[in-house]
N, CA, C and O atoms as a Tinker XYZ file with bonds, in Angstrom:
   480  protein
     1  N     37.232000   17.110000   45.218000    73     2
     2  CA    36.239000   17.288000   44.184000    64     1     3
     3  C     36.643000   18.488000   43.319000    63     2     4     5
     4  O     37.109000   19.501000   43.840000    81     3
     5  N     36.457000   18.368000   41.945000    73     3     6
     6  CA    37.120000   19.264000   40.891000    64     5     7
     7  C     36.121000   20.470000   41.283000    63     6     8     9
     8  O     35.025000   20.138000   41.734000    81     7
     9  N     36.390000   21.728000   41.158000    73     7    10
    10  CA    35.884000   23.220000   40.913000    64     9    11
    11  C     34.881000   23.176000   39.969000    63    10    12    13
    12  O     33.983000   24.013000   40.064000    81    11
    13  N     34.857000   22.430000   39.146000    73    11    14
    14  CA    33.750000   22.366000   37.991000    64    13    15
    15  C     32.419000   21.647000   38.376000    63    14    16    17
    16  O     31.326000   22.114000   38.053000    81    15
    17  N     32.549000   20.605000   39.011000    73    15    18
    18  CA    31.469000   19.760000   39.445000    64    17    19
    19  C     31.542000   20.289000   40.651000    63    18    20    21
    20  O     31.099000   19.256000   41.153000    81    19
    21  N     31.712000   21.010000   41.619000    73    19    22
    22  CA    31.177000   21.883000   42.518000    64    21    23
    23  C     30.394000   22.775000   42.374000    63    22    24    25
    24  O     29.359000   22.764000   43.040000    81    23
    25  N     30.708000   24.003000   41.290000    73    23    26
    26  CA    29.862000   24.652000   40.463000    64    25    27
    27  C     28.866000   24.043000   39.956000    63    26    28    29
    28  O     27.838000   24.710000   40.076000    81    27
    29  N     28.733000   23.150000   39.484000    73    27    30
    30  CA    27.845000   22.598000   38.630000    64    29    31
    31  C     26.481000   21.727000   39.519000    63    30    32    33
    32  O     25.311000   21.560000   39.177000    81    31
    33  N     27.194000   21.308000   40.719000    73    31    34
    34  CA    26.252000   21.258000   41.968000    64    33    35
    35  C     25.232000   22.124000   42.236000    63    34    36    37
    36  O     24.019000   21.933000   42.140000    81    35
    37  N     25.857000   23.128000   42.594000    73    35    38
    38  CA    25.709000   24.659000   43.034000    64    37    39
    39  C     24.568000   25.390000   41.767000    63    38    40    41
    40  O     23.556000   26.047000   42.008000    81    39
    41  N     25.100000   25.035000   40.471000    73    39    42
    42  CA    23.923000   25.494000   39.646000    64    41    43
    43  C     22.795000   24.809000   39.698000    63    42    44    45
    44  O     21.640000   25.232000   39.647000    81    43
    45  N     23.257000   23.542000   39.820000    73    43    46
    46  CA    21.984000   22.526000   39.339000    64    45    47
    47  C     20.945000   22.872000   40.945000    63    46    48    49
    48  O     19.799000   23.309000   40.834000    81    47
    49  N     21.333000   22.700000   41.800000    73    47    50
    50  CA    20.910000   22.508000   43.107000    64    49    51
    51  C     20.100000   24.189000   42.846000    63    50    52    53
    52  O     18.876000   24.289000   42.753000    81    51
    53  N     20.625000   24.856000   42.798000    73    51    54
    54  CA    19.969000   26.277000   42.666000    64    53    55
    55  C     18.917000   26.846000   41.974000    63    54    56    57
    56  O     18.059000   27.658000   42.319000    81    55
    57  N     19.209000   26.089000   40.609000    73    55    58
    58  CA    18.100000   26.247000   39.896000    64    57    59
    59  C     17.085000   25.460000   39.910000    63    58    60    61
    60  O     16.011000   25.907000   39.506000    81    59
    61  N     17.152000   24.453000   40.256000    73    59    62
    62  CA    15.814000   23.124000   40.650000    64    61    63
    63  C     15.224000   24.118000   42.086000    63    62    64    65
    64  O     14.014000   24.046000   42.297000    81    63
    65  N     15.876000   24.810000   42.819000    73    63    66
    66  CA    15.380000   25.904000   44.276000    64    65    67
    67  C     14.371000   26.582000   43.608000    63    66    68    69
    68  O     13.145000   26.498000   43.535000    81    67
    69  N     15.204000   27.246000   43.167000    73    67    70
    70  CA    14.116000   28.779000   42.504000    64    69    71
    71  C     12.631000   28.181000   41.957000    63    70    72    73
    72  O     11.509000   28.656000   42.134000    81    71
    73  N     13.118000   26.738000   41.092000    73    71    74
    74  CA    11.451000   26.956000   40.270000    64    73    75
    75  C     10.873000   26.606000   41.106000    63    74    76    77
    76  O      9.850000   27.259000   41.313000    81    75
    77  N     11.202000   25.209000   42.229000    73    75    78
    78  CA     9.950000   24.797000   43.228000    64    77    79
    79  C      9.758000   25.381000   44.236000    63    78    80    81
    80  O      8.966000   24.949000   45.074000    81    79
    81  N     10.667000   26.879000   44.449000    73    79    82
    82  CA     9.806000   27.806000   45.435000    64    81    83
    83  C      8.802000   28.704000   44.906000    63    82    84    85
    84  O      7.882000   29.290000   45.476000    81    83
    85  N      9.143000   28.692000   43.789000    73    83    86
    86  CA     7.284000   29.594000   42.833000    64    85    87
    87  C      6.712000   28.382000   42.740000    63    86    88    89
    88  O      5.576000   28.621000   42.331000    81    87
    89  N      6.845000   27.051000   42.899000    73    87    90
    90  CA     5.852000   26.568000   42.410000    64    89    91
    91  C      4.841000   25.977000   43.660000    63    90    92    93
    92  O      3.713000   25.484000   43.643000    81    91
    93  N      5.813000   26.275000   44.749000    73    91    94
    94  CA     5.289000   26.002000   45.928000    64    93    95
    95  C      4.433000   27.125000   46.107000    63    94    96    97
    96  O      3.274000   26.846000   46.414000    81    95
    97  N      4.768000   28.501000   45.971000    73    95    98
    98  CA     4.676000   29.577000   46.440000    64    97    99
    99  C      3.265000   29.853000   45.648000    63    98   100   101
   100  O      2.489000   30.683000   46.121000    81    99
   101  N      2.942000   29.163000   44.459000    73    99   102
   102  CA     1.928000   29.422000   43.500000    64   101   103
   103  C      0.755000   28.635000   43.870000    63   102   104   105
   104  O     -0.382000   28.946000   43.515000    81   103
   105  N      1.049000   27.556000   44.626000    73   103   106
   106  CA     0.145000   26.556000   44.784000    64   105   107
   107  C     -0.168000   26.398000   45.845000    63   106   108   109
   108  O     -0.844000   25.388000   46.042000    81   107
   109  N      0.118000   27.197000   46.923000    73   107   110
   110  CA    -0.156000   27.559000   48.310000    64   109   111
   111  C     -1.058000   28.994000   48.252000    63   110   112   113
   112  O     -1.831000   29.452000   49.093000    81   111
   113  N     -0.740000   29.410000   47.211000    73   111   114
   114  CA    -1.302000   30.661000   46.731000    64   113   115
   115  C     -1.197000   31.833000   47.225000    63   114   116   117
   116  O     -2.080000   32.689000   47.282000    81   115
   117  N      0.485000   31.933000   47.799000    73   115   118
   118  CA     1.186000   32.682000   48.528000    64   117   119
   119  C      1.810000   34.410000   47.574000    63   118   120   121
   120  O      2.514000   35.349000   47.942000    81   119
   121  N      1.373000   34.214000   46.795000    73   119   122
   122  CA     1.528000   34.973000   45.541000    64   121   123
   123  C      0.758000   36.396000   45.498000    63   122   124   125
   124  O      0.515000   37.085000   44.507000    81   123
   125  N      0.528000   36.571000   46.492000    73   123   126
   126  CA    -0.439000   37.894000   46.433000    64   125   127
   127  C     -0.770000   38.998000   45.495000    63   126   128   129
   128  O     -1.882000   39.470000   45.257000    81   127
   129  N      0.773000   39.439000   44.839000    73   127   130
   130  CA     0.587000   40.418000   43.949000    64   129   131
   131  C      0.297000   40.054000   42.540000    63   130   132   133
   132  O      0.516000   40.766000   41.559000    81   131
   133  N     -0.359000   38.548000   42.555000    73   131   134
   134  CA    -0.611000   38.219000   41.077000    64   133   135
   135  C     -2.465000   38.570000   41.144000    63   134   136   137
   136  O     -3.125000   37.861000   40.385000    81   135
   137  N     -3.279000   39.628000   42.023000    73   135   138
   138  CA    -4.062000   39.901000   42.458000    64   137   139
   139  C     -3.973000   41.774000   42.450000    63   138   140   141
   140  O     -4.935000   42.513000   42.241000    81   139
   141  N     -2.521000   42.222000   42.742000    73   139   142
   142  CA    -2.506000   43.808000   43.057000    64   141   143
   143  C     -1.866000   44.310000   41.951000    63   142   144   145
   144  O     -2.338000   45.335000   41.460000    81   143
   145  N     -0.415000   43.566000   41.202000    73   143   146
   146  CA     0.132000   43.610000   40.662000    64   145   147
   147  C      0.558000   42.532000   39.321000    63   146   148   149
   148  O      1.601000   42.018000   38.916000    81   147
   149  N     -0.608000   42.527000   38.990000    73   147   150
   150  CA    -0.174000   40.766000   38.049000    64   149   151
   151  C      1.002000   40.774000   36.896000    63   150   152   153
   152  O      1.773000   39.822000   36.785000    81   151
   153  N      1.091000   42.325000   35.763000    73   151   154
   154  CA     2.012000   42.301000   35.094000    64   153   155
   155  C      2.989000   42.402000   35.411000    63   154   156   157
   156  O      3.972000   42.123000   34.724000    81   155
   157  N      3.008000   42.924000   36.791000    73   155   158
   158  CA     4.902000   42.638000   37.236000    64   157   159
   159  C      5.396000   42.047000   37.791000    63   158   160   161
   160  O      6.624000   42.066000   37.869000    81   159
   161  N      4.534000   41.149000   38.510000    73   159   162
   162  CA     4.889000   39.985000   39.283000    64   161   163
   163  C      4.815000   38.492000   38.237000    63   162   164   165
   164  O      5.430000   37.440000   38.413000    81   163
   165  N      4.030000   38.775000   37.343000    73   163   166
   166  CA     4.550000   37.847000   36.162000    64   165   167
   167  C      5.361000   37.981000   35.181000    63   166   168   169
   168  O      5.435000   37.220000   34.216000    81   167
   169  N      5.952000   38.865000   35.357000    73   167   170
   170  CA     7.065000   39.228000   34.392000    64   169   171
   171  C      8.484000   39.019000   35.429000    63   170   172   173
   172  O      9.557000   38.521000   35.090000    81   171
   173  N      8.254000   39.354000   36.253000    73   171   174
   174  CA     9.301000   38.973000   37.518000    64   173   175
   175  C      9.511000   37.064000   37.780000    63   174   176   177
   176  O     10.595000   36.491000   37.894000    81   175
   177  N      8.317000   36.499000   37.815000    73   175   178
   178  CA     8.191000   35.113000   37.986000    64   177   179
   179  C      8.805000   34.197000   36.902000    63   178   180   181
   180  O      9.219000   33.060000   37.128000    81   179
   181  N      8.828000   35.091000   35.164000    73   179   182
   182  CA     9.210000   34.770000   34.420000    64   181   183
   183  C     10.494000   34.817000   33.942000    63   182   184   185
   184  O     10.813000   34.060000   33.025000    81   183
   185  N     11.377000   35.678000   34.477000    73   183   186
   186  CA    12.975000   36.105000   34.816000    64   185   187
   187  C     13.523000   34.635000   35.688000    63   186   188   189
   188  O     14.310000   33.733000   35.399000    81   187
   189  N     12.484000   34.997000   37.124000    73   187   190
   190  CA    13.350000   33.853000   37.498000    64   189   191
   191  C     12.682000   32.283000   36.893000    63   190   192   193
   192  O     13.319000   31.346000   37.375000    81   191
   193  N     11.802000   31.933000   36.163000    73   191   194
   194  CA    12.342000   30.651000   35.534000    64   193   195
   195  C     13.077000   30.923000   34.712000    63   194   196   197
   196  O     13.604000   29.831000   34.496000    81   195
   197  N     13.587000   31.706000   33.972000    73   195   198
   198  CA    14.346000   31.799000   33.010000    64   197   199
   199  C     15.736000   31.358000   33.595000    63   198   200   201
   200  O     16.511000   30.515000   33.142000    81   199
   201  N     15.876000   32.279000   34.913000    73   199   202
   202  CA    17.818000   31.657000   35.727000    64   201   203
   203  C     17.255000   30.710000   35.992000    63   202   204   205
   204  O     18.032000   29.809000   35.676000    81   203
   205  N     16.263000   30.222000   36.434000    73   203   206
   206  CA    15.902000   28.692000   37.184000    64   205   207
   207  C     16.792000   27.971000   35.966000    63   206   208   209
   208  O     17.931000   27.568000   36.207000    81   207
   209  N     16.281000   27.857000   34.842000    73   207   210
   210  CA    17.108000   27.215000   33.219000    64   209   211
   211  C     17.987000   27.058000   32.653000    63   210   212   213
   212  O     18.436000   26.099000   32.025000    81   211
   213  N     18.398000   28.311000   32.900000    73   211   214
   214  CA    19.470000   28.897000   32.823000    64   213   215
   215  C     20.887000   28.154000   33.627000    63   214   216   217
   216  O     21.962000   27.803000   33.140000    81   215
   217  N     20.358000   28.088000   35.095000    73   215   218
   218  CA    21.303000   27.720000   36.144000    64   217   219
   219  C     21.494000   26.024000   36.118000    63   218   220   221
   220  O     22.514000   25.397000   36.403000    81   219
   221  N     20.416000   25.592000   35.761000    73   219   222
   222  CA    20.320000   24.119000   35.132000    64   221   223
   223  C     20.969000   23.923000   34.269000    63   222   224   225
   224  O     21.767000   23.000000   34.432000    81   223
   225  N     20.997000   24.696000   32.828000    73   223   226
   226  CA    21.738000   24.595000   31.575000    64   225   227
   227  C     23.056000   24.421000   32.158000    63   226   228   229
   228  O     23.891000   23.539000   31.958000    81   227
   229  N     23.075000   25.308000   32.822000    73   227   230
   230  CA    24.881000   25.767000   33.215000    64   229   231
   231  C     25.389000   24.668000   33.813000    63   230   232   233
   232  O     26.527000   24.243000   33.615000    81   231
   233  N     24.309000   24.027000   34.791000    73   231   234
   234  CA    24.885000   22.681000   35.694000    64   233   235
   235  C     25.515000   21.713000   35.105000    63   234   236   237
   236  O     26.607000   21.193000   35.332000    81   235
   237  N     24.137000   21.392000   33.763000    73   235   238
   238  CA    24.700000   19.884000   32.518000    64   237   239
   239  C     26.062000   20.569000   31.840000    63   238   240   241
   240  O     26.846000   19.689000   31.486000    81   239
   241  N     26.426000   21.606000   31.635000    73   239   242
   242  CA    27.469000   21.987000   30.982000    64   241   243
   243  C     28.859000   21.949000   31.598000    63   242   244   245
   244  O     29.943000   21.798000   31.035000    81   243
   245  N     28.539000   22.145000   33.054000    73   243   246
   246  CA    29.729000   21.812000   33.527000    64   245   247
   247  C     30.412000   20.478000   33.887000    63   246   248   249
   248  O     31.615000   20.219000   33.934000    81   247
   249  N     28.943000   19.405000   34.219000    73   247   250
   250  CA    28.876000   18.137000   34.249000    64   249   251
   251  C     29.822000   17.145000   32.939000    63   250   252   253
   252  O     30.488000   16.109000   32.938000    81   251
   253  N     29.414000   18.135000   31.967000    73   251   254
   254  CA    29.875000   17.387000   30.500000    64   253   255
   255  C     30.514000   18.444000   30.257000    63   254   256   257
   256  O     30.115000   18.888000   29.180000    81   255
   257  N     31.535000   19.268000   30.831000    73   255   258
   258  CA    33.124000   19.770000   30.856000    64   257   259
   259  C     32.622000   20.539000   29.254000    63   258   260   261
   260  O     33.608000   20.752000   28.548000    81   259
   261  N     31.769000   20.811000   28.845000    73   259   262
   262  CA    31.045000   21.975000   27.747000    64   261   263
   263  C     32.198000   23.154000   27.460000    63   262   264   265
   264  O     32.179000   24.205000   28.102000    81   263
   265  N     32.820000   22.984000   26.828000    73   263   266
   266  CA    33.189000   24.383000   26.427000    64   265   267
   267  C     32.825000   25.648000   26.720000    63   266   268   269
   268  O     33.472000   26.533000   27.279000    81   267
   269  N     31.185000   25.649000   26.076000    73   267   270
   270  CA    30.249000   26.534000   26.550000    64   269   271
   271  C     30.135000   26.709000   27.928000    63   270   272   273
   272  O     29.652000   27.797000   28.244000    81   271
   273  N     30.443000   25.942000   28.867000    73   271   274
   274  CA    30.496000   26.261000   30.094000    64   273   275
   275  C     30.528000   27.802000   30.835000    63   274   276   277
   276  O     29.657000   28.540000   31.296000    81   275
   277  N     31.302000   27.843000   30.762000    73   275   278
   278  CA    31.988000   28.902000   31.431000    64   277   279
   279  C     30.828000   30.511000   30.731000    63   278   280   281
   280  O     30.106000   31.218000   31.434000    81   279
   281  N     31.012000   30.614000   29.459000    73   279   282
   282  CA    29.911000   31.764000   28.960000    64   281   283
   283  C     28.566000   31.495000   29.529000    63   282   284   285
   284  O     28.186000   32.544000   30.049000    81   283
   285  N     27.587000   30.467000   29.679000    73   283   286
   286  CA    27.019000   30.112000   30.347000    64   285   287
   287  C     26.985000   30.940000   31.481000    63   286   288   289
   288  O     26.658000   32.099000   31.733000    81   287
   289  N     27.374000   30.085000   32.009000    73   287   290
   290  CA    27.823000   30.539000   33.639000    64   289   291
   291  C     27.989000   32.016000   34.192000    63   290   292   293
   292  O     27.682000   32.497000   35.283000    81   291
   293  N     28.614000   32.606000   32.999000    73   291   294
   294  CA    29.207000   34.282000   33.245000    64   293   295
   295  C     27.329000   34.835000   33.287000    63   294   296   297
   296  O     26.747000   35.259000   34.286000    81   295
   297  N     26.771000   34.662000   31.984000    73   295   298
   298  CA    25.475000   35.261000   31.947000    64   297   299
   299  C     24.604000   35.180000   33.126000    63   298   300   301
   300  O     24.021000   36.118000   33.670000    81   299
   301  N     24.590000   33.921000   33.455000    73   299   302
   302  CA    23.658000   33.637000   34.599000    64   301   303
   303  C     23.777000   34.119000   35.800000    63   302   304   305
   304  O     22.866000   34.351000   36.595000    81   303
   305  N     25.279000   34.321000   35.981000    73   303   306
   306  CA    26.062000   34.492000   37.085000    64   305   307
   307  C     25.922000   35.989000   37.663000    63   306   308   309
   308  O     26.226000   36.305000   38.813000    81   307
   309  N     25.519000   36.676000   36.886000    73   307   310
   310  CA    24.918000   38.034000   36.977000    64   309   311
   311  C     23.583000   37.643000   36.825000    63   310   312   313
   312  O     23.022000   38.397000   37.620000    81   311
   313  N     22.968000   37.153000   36.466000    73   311   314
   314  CA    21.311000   37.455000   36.987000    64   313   315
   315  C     20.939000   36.564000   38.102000    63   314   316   317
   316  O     19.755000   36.350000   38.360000    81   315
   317  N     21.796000   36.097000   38.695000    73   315   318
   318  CA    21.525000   35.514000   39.814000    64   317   319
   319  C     22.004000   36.618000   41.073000    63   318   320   321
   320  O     21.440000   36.760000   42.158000    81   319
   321  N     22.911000   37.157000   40.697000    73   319   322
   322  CA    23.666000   38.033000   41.420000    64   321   323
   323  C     22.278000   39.255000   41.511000    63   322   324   325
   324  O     21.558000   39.245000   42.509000    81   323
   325  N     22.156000   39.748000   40.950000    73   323   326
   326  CA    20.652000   40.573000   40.409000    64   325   327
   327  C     19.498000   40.113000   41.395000    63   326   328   329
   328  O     19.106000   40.748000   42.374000    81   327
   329  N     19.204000   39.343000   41.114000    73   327   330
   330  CA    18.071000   38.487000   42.020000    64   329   331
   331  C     18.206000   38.168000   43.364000    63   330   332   333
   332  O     17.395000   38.279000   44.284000    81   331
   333  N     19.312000   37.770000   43.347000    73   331   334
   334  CA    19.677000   37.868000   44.959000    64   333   335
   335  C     19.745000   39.246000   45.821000    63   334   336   337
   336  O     19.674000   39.332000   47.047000    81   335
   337  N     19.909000   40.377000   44.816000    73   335   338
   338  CA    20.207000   41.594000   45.766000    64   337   339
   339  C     18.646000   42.415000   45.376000    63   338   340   341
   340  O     18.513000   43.635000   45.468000    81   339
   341  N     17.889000   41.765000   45.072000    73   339   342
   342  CA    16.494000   42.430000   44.547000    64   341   343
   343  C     15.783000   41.287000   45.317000    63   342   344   345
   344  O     14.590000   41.583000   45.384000    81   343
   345  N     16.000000   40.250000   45.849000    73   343   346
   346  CA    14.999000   39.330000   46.928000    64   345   347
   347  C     15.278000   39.882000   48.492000    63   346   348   349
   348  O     14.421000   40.006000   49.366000    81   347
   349  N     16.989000   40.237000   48.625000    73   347   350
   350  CA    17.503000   40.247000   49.853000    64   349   351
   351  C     16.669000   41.784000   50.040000    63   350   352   353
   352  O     15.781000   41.931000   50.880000    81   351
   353  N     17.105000   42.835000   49.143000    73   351   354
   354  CA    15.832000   44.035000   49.458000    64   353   355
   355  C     14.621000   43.584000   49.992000    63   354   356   357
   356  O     14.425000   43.371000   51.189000    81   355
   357  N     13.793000   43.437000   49.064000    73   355   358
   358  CA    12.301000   42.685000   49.531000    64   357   359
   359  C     12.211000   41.886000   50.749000    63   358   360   361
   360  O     11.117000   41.996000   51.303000    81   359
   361  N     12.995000   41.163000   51.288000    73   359   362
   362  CA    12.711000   39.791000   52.384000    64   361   363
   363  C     13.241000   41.220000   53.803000    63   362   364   365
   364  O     12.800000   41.256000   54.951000    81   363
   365  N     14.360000   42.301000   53.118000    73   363   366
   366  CA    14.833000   43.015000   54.304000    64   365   367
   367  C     13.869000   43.844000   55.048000    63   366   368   369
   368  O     13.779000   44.049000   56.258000    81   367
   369  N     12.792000   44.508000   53.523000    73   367   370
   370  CA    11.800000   44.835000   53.984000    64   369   371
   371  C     10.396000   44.559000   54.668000    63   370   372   373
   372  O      9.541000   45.278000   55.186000    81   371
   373  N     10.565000   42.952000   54.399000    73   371   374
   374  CA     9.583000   42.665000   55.502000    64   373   375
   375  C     10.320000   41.696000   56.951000    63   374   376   377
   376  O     10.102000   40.679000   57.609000    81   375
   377  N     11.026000   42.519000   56.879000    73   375   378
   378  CA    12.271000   42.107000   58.511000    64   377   379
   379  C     12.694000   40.601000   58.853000    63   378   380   381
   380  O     13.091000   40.112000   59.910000    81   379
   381  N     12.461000   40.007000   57.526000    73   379   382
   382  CA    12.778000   38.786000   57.484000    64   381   383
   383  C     14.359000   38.780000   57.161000    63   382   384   385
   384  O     14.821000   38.995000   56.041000    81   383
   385  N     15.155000   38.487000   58.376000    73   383   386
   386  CA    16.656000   39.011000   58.367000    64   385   387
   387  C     17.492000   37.729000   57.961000    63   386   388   389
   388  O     18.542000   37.823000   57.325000    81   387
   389  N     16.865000   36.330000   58.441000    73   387   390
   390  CA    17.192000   35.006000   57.710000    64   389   391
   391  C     17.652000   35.134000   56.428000    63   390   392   393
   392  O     18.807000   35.149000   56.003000    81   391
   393  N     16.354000   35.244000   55.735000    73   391   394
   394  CA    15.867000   34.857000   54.023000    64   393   395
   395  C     16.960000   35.409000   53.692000    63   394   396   397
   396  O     17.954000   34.775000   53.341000    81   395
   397  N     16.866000   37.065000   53.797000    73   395   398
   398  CA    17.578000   38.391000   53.178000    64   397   399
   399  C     18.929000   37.708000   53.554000    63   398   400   401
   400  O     19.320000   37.043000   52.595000    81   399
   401  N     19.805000   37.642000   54.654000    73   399   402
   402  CA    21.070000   37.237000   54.830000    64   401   403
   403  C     21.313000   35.422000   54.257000    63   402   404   405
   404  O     22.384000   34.935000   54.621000    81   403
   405  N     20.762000   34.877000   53.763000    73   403   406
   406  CA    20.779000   33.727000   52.962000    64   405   407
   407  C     20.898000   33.923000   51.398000    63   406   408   409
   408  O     21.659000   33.288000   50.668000    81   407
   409  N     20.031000   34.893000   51.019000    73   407   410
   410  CA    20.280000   35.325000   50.035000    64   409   411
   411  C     21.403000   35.928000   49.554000    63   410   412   413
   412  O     21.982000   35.423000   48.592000    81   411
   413  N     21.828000   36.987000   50.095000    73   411   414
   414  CA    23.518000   37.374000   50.120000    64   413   415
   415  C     24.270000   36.522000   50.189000    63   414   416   417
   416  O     25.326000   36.883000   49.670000    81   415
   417  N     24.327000   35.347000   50.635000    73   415   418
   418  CA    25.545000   34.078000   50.795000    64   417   419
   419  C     25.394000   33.680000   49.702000    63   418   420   421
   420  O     26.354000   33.274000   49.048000    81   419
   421  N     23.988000   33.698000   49.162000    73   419   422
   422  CA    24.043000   32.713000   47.653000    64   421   423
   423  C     24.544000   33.412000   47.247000    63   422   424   425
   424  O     25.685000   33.047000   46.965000    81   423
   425  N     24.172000   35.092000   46.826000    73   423   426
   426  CA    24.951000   35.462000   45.614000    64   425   427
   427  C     26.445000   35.750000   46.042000    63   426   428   429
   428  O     26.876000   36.233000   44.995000    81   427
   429  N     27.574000   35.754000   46.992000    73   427   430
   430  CA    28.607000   35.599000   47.484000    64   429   431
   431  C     29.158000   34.599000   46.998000    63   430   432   433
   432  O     30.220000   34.579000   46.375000    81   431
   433  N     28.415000   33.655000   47.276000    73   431   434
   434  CA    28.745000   32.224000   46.741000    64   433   435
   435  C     29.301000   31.909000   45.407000    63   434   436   437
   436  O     30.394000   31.475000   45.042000    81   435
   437  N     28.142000   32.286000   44.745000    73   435   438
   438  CA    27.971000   32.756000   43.358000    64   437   439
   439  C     29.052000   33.194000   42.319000    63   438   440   441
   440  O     29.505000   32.556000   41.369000    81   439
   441  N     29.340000   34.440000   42.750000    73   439   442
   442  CA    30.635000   35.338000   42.620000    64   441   443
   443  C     32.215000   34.092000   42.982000    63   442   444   445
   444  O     33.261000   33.787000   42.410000    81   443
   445  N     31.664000   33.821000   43.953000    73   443   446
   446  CA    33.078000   33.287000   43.936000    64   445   447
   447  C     33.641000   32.045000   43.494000    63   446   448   449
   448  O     34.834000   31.745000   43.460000    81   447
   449  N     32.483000   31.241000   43.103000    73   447   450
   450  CA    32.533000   30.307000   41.907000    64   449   451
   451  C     33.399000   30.946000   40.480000    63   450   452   453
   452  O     34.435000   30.758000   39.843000    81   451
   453  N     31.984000   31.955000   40.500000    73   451   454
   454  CA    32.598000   32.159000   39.042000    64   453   455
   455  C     33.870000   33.159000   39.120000    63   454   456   457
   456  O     34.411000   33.465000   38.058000    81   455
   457  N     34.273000   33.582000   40.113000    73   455   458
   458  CA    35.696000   34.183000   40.156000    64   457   459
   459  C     36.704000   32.815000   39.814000    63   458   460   461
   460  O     37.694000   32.800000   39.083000    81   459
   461  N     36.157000   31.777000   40.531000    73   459   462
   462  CA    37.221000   30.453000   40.182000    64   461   463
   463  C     37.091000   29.827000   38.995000    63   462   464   465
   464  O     38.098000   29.558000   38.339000    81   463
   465  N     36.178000   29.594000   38.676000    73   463   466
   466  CA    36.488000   29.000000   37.108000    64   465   467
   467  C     36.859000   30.191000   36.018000    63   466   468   469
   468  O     37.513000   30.023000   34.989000    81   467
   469  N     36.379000   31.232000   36.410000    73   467   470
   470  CA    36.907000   31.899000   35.212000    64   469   471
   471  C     38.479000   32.205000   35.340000    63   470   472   473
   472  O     39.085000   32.644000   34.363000    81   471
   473  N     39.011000   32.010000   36.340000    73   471   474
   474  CA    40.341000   31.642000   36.241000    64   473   475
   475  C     41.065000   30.299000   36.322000    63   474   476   477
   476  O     42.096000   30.079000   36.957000    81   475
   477  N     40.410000   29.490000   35.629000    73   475   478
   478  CA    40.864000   27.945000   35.772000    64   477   479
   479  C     41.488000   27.234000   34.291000    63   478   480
   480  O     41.864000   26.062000   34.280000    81   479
């Protein structure tokens, strides 16, 4: 399987994650700080749909070999990287050692995608 449609797995699959775990997370009403903290936890919720979109965009682009691909990809590729080391904090602090070490693989993952296509 080509490097591109692996990536492009990997985005698509990732970003369809992120939105239906807020949307799970919203509708279970697991959301607490939209109660203690609402402007920053909605401004936070709104980042990640943005990579949720983002990581989608990037998926169809690699799917259809996009030129744009790859710039895509670079942008996102850091705010996923971002998010992952700002969830793995949070999940570490509530000793949830799973989540937090899952999270690090994604953004590992991540990185090393885009270490490969950007040299392809």
């Amino acid at each position: 399987m080509k490097t591109s449609r692996i990536t492009a797995i990997f985005c698509l699959f990732t970003g369809c994650s992120i939105a239906l775990l807020w949307v799970m997370l919203l509708a279970a009403g697991q959301v607490s700080e939209l109660r203690s903290e609402p402007l920053r936890i909605s401004m936070h919720m709104g980042s990640e749909f943005i990579l949720a979109l983002l990581l989608i965009a990037s998926g169809i682009l690699w799917l259809r070999e996009n030129k744009r691909a790859l710039l895509c990809y670079a942008f996102t590729c850091g705010m996923l990287v971002y998010s992952t080391i700002n969830a793995t904090g949070y999940y570490a602090e509530l000793s949830s050692w799973l989540i937090a070490a899952t999270l690090l693989l994604i953004g590992f993952a991540d990185l090393f995608l885009f270490f490969l296509m950007r040299n392809r």
